[in-house]
C-alpha positions as CSV (number, residue, x, y, z in Angstrom):
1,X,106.9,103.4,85.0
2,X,106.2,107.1,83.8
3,X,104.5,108.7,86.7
4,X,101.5,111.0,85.5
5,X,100.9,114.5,85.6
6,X,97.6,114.8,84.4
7,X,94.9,116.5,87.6
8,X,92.7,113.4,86.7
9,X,95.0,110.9,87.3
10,X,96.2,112.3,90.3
11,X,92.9,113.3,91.8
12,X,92.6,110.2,94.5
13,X,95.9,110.0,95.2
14,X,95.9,113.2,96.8
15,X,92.7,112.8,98.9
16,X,93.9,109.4,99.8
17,X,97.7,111.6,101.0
18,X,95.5,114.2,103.0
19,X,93.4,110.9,104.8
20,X,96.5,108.9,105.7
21,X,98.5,112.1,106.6
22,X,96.3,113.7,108.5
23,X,95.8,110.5,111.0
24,X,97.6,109.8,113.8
25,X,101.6,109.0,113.2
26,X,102.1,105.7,112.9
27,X,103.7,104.1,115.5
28,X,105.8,100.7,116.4
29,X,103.1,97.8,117.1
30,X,105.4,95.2,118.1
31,X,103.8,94.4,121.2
32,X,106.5,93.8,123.1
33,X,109.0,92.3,120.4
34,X,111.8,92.6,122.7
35,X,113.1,89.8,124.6
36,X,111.7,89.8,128.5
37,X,113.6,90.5,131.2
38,X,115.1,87.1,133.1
39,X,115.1,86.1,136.9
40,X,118.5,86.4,136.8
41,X,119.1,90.1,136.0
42,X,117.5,91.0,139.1
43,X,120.2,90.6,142.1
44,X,119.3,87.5,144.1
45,X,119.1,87.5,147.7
46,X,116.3,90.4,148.5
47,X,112.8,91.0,148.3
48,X,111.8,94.0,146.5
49,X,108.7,95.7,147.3
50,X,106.3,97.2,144.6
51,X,107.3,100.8,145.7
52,X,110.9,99.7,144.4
53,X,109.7,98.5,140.8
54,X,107.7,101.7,141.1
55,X,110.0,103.9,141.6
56,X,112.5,102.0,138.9
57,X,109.9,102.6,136.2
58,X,109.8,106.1,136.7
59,X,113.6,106.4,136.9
60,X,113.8,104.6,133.7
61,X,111.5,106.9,131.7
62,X,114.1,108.1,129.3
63,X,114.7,106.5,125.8
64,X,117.9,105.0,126.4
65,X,116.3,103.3,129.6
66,X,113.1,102.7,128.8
67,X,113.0,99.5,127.4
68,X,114.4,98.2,130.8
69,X,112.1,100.0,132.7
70,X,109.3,98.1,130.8
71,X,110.8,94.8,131.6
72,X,111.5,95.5,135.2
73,X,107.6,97.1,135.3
74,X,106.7,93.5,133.2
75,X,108.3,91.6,136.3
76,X,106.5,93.4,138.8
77,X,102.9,92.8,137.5
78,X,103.7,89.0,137.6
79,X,104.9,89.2,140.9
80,X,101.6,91.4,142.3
81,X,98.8,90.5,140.4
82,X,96.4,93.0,139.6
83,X,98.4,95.9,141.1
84,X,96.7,99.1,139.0
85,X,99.3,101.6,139.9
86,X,102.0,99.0,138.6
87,X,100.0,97.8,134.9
88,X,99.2,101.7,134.8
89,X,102.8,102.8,134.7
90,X,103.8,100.1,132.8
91,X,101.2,100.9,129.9
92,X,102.6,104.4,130.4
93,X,106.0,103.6,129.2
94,X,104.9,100.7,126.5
95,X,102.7,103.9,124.8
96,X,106.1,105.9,124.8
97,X,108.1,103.1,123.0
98,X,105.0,102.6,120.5
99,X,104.2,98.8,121.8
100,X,100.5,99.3,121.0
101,X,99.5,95.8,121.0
102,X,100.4,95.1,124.6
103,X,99.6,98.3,126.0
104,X,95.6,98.1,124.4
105,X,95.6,94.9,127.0
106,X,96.6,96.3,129.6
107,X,94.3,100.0,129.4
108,X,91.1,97.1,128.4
109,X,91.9,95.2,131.5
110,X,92.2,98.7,133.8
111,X,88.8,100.2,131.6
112,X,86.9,96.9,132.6
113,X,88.4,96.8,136.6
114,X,87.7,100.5,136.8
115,X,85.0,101.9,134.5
116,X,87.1,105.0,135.5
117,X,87.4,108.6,133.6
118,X,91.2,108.5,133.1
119,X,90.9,104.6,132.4
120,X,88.2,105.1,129.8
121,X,90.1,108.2,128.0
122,X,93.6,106.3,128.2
123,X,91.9,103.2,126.5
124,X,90.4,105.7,123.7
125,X,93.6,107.5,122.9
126,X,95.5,104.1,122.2
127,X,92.8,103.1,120.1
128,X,93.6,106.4,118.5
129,X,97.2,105.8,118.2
130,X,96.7,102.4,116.8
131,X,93.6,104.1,114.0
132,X,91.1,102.0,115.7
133,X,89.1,104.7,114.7
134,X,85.5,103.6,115.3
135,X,86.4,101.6,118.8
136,X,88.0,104.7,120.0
137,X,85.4,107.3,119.0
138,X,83.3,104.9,121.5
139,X,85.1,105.2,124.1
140,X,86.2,108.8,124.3
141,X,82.4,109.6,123.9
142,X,81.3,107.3,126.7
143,X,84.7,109.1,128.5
144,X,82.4,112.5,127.9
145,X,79.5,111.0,130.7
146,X,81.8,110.3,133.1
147,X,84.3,113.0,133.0
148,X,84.5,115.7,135.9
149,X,83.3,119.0,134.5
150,X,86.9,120.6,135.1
151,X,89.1,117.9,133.4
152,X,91.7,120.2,131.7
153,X,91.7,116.9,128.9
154,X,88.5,117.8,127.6
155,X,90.1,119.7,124.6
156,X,92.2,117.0,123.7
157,X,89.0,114.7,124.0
158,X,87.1,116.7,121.5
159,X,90.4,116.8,118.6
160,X,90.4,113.2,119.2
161,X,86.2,113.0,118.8
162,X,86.5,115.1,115.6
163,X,89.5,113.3,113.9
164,X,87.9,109.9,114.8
165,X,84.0,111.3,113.1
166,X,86.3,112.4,110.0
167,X,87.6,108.8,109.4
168,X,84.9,107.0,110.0
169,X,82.7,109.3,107.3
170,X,80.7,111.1,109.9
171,X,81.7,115.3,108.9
172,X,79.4,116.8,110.5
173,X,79.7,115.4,113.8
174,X,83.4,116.2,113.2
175,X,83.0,119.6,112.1
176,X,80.9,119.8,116.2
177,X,83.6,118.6,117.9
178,X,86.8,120.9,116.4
179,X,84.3,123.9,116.8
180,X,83.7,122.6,120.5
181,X,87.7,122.3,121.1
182,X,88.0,125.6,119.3
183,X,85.7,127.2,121.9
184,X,88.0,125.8,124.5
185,X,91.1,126.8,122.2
186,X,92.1,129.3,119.7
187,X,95.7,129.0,120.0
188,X,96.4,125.2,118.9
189,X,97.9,124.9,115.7
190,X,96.8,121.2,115.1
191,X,93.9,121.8,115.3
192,X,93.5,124.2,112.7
193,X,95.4,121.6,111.0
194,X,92.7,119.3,111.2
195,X,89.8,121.7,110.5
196,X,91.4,122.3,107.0
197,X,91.9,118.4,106.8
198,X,88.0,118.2,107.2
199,X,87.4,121.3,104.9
200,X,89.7,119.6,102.3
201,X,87.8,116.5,102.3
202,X,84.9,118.8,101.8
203,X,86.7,120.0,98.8
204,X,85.8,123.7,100.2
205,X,89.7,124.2,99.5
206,X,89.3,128.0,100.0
207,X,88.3,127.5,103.8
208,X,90.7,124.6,104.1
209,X,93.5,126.8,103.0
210,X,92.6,130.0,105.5
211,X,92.3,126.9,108.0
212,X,96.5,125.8,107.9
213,X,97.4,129.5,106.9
214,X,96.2,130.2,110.4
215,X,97.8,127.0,111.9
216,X,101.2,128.2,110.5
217,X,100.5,131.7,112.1
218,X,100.4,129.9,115.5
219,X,103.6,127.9,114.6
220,X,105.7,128.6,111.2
221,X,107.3,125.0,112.3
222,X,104.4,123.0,111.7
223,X,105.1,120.7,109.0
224,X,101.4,119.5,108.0
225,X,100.6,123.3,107.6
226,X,103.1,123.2,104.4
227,X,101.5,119.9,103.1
228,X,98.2,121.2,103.6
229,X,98.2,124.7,102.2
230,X,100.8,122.8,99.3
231,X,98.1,120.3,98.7
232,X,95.4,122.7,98.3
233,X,97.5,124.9,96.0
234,X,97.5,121.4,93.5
235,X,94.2,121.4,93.9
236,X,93.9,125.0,92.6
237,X,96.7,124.1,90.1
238,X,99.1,126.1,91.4
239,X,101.9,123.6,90.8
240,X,104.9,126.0,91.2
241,X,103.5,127.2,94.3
242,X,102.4,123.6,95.8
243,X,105.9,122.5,95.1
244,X,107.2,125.0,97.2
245,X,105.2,124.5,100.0
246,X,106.0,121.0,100.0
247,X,109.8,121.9,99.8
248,X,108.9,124.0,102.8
249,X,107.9,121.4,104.9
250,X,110.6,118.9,103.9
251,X,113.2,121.8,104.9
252,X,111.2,121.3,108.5
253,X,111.0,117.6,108.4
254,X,113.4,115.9,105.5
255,X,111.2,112.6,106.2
256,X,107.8,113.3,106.1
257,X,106.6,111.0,103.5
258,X,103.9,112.6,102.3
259,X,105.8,115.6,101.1
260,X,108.6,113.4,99.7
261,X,105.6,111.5,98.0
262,X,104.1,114.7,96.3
263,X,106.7,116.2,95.6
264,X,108.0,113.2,93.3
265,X,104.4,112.7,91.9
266,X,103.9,116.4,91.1
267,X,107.0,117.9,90.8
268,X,108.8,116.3,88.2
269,X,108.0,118.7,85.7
270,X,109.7,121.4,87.9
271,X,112.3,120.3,90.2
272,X,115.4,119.0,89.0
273,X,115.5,115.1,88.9
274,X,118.7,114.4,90.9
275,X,117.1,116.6,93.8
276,X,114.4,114.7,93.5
277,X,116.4,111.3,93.8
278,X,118.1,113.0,96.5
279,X,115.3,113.4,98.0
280,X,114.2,109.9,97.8
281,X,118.0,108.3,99.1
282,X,117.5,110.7,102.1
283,X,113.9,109.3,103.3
284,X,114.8,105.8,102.1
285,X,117.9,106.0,104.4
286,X,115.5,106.0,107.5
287,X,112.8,104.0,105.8
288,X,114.9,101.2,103.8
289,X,111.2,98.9,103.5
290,X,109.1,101.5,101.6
291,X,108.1,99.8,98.6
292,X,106.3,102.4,97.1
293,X,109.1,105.3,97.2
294,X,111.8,102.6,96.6
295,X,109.8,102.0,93.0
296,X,109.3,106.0,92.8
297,X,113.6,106.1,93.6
298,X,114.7,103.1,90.6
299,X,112.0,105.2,88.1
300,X,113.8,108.6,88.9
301,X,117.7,107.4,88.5
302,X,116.7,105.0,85.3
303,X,115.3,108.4,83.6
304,X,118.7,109.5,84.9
305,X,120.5,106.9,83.1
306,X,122.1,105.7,86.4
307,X,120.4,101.9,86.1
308,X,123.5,100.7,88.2
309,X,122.6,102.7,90.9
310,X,118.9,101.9,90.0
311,X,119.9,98.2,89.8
312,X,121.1,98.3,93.7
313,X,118.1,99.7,95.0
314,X,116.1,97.2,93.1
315,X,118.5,94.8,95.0
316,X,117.7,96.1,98.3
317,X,114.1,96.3,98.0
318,X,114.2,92.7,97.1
319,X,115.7,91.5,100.3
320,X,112.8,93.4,102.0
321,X,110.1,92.4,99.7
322,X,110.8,88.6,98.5
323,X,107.2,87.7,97.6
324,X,106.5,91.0,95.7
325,X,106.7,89.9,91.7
326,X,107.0,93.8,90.5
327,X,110.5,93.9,92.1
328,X,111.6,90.4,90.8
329,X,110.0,91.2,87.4
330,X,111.9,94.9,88.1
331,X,115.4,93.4,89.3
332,X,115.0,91.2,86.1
333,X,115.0,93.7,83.5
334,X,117.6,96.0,85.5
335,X,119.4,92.7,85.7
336,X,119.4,91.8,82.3
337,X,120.0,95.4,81.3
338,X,123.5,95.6,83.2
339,X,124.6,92.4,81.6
340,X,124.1,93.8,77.7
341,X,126.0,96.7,79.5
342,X,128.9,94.9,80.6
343,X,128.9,92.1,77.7
């Protein structure tokens, strides 16, 4: 379970960190796991008018609120049928709660009733969000011949265009699309991000590196800056100084995976294990299902010689993972290990 230090061994793990980190955050696609608002929660006795669930959903557009809003919004588009202002604001708030799955129908039903701008850009960026990549660079560049020339979204548009070309192998129609937002925007610190993503994949680390230097000039918070200009240091074999980017943005953001992941996978060599483990317990506190940082957690505390504690994790990640055979073969030995302990 030794993790390895070795640039080779490492090599595609760290281009396949910068792909999956780099793409949209991933978000909850439950579709609508919650349970659907009943008749009988609505007071009996009056007829309320579209303006009133209207007017509820946009009241309800807070966190705490929001999954009621969707309900009462879920009510409303049963009751009038085809109503687009209605199944607009209703795929409004399911975006904001992450139900991907059930918003998709609804912006593919409005795209198809419509053939509208917004509709067509609304159905691209939840294709985004849910890393449809190829069905959404589709859409946002059929969204380009319909737009209206002064559509304050067309910056936004052309991130989206560029990140959705990089993940579906096309650079250099990426590489036309950042330059394209760029003319419309110096000042945004993503995407300088994602020019030094594209430049990384390139492996012109040099550029990629000026590229999320500059991005932290615009905003000394921005946590995939740190990653980026951490991961490019590896690359140059900078190890002391990757490390302490990555520490960098983990100081900004404590669970941003990627970092934690790194900083496990090349940091072991210089950081102390138990922060390392500390580390781990912190992200795995928020993410209790992770497999793969759960395993990189029981490796650091058994080289710790803590296998009880290692032997509970292994417990845990069990209950989440019952078909996986490495963690029953793992929770064996750890098993087996604390009764020779205690015999």
């Amino acid at each position: 379970m030794d993790v390895q230090h070795a640039n080779g061994s490492l090599e595609l793990s760290l281009q396949r960190q910068m792909n999956e980190y780099f793409s949209p955050e991933p978000q909850n696609q439950s579709g609508g796991a919650d349970a659907p608002l009943i008749e009988s929660q609505i007071p009996s006795g009056k007829s309320y008018t579209r303006e009133f669930y209207l007017n509820c959903g946009r009241t309800l557009d807070n966190p705490k609120d929001r999954r009621l809003g969707i309900n009462l919004l879920r009510l409303a588009a049963s009751r009038f049928a085809n109503d687009f202002q209605i199944l607009w604001c209703l795929a409004r708030l399911l975006a904001k709660e992450g139900l991907l799955s059930e918003e998709v129908k609804i912006r593919e039903f409005l795209y198809k009733a419509t053939f509208s701008f917004e509709a067509c850009v609304a159905l691209g960026f939840c294709l985004y969000r849910m890393k449809e990549h190829e069905s959404s660079l589709a859409y946002l560049l059929e969204s380009l011949s319909l737009q209206r020339e002064d559509s304050a979204i067309t910056f936004e548009i052309f991130k989206r265009i560029g990140t959705c070309s990089l993940h579906v192998k096309d650079v250099e129609g990426a590489e036309e699309y950042f330059h394209k937002a760029l003319r419309l925007n110096r000042r945004d610190a993503d995407l300088f991000v994602r020019l030094g993503t594209m430049e990384f994949q390139r492996e012109n680390h040099h550029k990629s590196l000026e590229h999320f230097e500059q991005a932290l000039l615009l905003d000394r918070k921005c946590e995939k800056a740190w990653v980026g200009i951490g991961m490019n240091h590896l690359k140059f074999g900078d190890y002391d100084l990757g490390v302490a980017n990555l520490k960098m943005a983990l100081d900004i953001n404590p669970l941003n995976r990627t970092a934690v992941h790194l900083l496990c996978a090349w940091g072991r060599n210089i950081v102390k294990k138990s922060e390392l483990n500390r580390t781990l317990v912190r992200y795995l506190a928020d993410f209790h299902d992770d497999s793969e940082m759960s395993l990189l957690l029981v490796q650091g505390l058994c080289e710790e010689k803590n296998t009880q504690l290692a032997f509970l994790e292994s417990v845990k990640s069990l209950v989440f993972h019952t078909q996986n055979k490495e963690w029953g073969q793992i929770y064996d030995a750890l098993w087996s290990q604390q009764c020779s302990t205690t015999s």
